[in-house]
N, C-alpha and C positions, 0 to 999 in steps of 0.2 A: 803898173797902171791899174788904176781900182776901176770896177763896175759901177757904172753909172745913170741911174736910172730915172725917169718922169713916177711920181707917183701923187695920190691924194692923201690929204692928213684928212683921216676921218673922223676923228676924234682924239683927244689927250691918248697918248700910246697905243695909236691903232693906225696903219698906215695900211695903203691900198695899193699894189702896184700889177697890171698885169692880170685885173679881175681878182683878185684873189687879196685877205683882208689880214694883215697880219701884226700883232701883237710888238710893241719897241720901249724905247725909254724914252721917246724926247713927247713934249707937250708945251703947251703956249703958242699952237699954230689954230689960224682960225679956223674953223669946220669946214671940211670942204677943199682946203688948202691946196693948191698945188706945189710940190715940191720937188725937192731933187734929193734920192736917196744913193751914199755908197758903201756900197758893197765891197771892204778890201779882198783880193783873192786868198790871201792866205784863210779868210776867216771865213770859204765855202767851202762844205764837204764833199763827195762825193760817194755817193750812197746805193745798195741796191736799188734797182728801180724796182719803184714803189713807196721805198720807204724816207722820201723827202716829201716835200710841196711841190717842187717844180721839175718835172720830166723832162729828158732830152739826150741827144747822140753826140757821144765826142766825137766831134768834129777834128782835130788836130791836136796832138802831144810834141812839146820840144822839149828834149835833159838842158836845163840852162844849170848844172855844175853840181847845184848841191839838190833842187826840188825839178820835179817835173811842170812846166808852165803847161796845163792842159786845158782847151776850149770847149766847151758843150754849148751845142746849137739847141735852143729851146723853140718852141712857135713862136713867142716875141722878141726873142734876143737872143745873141751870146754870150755869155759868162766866162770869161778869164777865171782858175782857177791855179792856185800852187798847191803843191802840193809833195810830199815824198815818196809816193804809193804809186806804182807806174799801170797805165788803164791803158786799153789799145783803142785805135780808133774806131769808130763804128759803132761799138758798144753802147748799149739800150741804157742807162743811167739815170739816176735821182739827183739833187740837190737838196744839202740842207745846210741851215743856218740856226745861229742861235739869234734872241732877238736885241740881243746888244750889239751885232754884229752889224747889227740895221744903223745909218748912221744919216738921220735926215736933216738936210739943210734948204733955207730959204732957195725958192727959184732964183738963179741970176737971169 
């Protein structure tokens, strides 16, 4: 299940989700745009906190066989995250992404 999230197309590769303004590939959405951005979970990292954009506590880790499916509660969401690097729960964490990772589509 990918992240899925409300955000604004601020401009040709600049998208806005969660106050925060962030750099992508897609363009030819009009200014201002509302859109729907996703986030697959393989392609979130999980980082010292501090050193992402978006802070948060993991909130729940499950072994689904080969990766760890791990959740991070943030002030405006959860983020579904895979992953192979096993994190315990509680723990103070960052997020990060690259900005191809960002994958924005028309509101339905």
């Amino acid at each position: 299940d990918s992240n899925l999230l409300e955000g604004i197309m601020k401009d040709d590769f600049l998208v806005s989700f969660d106050g925060v303004d962030y750099e992508c590939l897609d363009s030819g959405f009009s200014k201002n745009e509302v859109v729907d951005i996703v986030i697959r979970p393989e392609d979130l990292d999980i980082v010292e906190r501090g050193k992402g954009p978006i802070n948060g506590v993991i909130d729940s880790v499950i072994f689904k066989g080969v990766h760890f499916e791990i959740d991070v509660k943030t002030p405006h969401r959860i983020y579904t995250i895979h992953t192979t690097d096993y994190e315990h729960e509680g723990k103070e964490v960052s997020i990060s992404f690259f900005k191809e990772d960002l994958h924005v589509m028309e509101k339905w």
